[in-house]
Wavefront OBJ file of the C-alpha trace (Angstrom):
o trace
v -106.396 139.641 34.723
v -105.468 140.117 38.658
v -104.716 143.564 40.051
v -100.911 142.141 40.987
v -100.706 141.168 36.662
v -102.186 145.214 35.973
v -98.777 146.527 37.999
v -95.515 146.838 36.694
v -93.597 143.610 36.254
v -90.349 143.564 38.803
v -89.382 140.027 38.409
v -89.346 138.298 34.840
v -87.941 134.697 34.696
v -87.223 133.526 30.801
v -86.706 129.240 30.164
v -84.764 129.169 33.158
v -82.716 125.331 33.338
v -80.356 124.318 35.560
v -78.122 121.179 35.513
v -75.618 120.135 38.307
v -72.987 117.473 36.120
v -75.478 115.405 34.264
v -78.494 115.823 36.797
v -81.007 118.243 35.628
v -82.972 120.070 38.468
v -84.894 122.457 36.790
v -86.587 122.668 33.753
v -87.248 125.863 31.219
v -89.610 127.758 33.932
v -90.614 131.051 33.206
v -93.120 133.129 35.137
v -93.043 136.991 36.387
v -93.922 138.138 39.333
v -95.399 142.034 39.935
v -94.132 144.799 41.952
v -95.940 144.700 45.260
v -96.725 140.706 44.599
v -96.069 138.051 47.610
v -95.346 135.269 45.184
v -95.220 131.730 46.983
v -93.137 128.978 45.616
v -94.646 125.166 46.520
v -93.679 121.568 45.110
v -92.230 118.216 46.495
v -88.986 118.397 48.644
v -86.092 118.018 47.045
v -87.437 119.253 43.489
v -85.244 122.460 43.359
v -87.042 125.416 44.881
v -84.141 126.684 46.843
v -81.984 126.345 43.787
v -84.211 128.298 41.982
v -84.500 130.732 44.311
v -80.637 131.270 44.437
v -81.175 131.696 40.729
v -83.604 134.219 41.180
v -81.667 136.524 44.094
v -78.364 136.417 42.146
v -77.063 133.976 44.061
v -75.883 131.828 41.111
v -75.091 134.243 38.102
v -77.934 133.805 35.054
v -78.933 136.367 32.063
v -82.182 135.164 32.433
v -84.126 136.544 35.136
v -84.381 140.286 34.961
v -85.503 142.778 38.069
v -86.517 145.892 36.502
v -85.654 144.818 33.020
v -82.141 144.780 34.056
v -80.203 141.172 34.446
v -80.073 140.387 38.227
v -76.567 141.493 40.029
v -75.938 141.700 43.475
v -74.083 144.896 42.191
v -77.354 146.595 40.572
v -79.765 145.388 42.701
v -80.796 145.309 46.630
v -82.123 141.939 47.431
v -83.240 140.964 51.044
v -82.809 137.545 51.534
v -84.312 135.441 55.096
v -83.417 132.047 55.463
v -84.651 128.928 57.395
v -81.748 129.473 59.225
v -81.692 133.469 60.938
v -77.881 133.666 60.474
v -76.846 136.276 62.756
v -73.798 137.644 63.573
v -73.601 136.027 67.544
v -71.198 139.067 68.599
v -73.304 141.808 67.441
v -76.644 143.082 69.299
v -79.982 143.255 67.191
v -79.187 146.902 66.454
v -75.701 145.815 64.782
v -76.810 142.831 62.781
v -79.912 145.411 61.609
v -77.510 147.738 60.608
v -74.965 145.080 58.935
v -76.739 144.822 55.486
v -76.462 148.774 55.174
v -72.886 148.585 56.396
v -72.571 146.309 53.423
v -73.802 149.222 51.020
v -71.363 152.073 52.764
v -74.282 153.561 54.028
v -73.367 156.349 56.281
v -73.861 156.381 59.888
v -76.547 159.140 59.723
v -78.482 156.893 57.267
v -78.063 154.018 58.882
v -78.964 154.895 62.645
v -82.302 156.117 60.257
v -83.175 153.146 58.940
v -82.723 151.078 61.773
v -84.990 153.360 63.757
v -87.535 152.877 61.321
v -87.515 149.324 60.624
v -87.451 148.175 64.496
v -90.422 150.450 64.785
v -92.356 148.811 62.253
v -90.842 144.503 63.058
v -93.241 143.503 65.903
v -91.524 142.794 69.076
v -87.817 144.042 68.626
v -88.686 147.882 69.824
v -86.640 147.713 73.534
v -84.399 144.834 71.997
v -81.884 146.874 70.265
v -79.070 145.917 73.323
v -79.925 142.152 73.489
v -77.358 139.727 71.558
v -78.547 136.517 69.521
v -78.408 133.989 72.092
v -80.420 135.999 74.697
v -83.011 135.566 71.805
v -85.905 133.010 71.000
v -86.058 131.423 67.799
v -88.564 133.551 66.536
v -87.024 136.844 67.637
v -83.993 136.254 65.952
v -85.986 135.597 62.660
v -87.674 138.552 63.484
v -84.764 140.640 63.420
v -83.324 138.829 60.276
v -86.443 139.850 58.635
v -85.594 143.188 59.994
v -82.455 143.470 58.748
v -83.221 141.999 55.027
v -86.176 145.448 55.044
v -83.523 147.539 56.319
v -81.722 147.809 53.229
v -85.222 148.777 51.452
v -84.754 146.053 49.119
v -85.582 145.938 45.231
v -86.904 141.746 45.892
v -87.344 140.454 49.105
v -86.742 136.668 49.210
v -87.651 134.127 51.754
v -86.851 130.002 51.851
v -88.749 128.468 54.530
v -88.195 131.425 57.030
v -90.387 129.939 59.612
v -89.201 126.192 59.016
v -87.176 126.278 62.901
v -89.995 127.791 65.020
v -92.575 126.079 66.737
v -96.090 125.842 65.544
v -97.291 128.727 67.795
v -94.846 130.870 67.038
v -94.923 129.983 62.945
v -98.731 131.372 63.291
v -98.040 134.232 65.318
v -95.236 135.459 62.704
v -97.484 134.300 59.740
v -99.635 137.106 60.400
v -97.367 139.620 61.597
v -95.808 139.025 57.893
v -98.928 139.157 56.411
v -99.215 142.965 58.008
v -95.850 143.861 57.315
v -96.455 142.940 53.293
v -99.153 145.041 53.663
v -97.091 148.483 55.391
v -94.269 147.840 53.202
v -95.241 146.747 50.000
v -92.354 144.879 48.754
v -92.273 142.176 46.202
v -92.071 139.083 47.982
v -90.682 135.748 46.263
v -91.457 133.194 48.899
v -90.386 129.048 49.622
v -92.378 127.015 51.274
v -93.052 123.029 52.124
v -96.524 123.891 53.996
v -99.497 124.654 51.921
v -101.531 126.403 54.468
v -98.845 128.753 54.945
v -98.424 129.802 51.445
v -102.325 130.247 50.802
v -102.374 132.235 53.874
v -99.644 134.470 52.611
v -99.949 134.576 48.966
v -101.807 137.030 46.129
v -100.397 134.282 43.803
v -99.119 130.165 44.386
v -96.763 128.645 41.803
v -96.680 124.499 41.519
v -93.656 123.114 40.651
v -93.282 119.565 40.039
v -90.585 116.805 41.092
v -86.901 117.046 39.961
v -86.520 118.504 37.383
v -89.148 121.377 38.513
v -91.146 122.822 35.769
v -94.323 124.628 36.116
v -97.014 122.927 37.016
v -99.820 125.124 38.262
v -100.251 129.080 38.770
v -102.755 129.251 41.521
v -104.047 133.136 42.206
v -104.924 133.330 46.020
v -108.505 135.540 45.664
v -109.335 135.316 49.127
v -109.772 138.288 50.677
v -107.881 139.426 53.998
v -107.194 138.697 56.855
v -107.921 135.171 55.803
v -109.857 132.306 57.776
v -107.521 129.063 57.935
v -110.745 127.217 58.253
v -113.462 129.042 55.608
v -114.579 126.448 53.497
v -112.936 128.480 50.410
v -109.291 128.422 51.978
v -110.041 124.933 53.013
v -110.459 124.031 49.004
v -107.808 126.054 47.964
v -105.648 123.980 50.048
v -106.465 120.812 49.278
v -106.658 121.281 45.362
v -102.826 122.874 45.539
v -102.170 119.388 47.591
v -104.128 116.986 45.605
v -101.965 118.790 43.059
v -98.759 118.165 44.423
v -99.423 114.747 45.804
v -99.686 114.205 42.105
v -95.414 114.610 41.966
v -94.926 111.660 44.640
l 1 2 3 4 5 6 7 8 9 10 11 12 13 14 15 16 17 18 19 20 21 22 23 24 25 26 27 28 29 30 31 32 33 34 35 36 37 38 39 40 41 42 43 44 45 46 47 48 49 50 51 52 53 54 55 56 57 58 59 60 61 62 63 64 65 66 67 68 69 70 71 72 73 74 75 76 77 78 79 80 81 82 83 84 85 86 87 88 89 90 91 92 93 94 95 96 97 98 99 100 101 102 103 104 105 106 107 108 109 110 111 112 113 114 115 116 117 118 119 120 121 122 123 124 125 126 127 128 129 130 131 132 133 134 135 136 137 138 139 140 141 142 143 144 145 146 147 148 149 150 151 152 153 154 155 156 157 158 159 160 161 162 163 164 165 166 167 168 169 170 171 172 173 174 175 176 177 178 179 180 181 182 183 184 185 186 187 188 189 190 191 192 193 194 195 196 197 198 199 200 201 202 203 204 205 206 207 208 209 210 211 212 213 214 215 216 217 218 219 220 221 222 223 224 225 226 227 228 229 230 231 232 233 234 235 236 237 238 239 240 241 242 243 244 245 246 247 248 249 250 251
């Protein structure tokens, strides 16, 4: 058993199905994910990942997937969410749409000017930025401080959908790693959506497959590498291609 399967479980999914009308999109998928864990989420487009996902962050109400044991509410529970798009407020500056999440959870102004503080510190790049409004920004500094502001609220789940998807290649490396550092300072539980392999073996302690529409579980891959990772050692080379050989399988 992994050191991430020895910690507390924060996330358990039970037989989770979803059907839009008659079209079924996913399929009685059930996993748990443990506190601290950066849990990637892989499979053929279209097969219901960010649907799940929504599931999962309370997005679209369900009984069945529990954060601490407790149904998931956007009442009871923080969640963090970073999307492939940064959606920023345009007329607020990167301090404002840091502090906006917090604003959300009548935080007071004390608290809030705290947490901001700390979370610009720690978000590579944004320190000197506070001032500067979203279209002064690149693309990868305004997911920056969307990832910023999701950590501000010091969230029970953190979750991401293709985060990087919009930035160039460059940049998605550069901001690969700086995530991969972050995990490490912040320890949150990540739940994580991805198209690109390499990315998610990069990132990962653990990989779930999911298959084409409707998604059920196809493979649990643990990511044993240790860190930082190589993008081309031989072992993260053959991690990669087995978890695509496997979902080349779902074409």
């Amino acid at each position: 058993m992994s050191a991430e399967h020895r910690r507390k479980v924060k996330v358990r999914l039970e037989n989770i199905s979803k059907y839009f009308g008659s079209l079924q999109v996913l399929d009685n998928i059930s996993f748990e994910v443990a506190e601290g864990e950066f849990l990637s989420l892989v499979g053929p487009s279209g097969c219901g990942k960010t649907t799940l996902l929504r599931i999962i962050s309370g997005l679209e109400s369900s009984s069945s997937v529990l954060i601490d044991d407790v149904p998931v509410s956007p009442m009871k529970h923080n969640i963090g969410f970073v999307f492939q798009e940064d959606s920023l407020l345009p007329w607020r500056n990167v301090w404002g749409n840091v502090a906006f999440g917090l604003e959300l959870h009548n935080k007071l102004d004390p608290e809030i000017e705290k947490a901001v503080k700390n979370i610009l510190e720690v978000i590579p790049g944004l320190k000197g930025f506070e001032s500067y409004y979203p279209h002064q920004l690149s693309g990868g500094m305004r997911q920056r401080v969307a990832i910023a502001r999701a950590l501000a609220i010091d969230p029970d789940l953190l979750v991401m959908d293709e985060p990087f998807g919009n930035v160039d290649l460059q940049t998605r490396s550069i901001m690969q790693e700086e995530l991969v550092n972050l995990h490490l300072k912040v320890g949150k539980t990540v739940i994580f959506v991805t198209h690109n392999v390499e990315e998610a073996v990069l990132l990962s302690d653990r990989i779930i497959v999911l298959t084409k529409r409707p998604a059920r579980i196809k493979a649990e891959v643990p990511v044993d590498l240790l860190r930082p990772r190589k993008r081309f050692d031989s072992s993260f080379l053959k991690l990669r291609e087995n978890i695509v050989n496997s979902m080349m399988e779902e074409v």
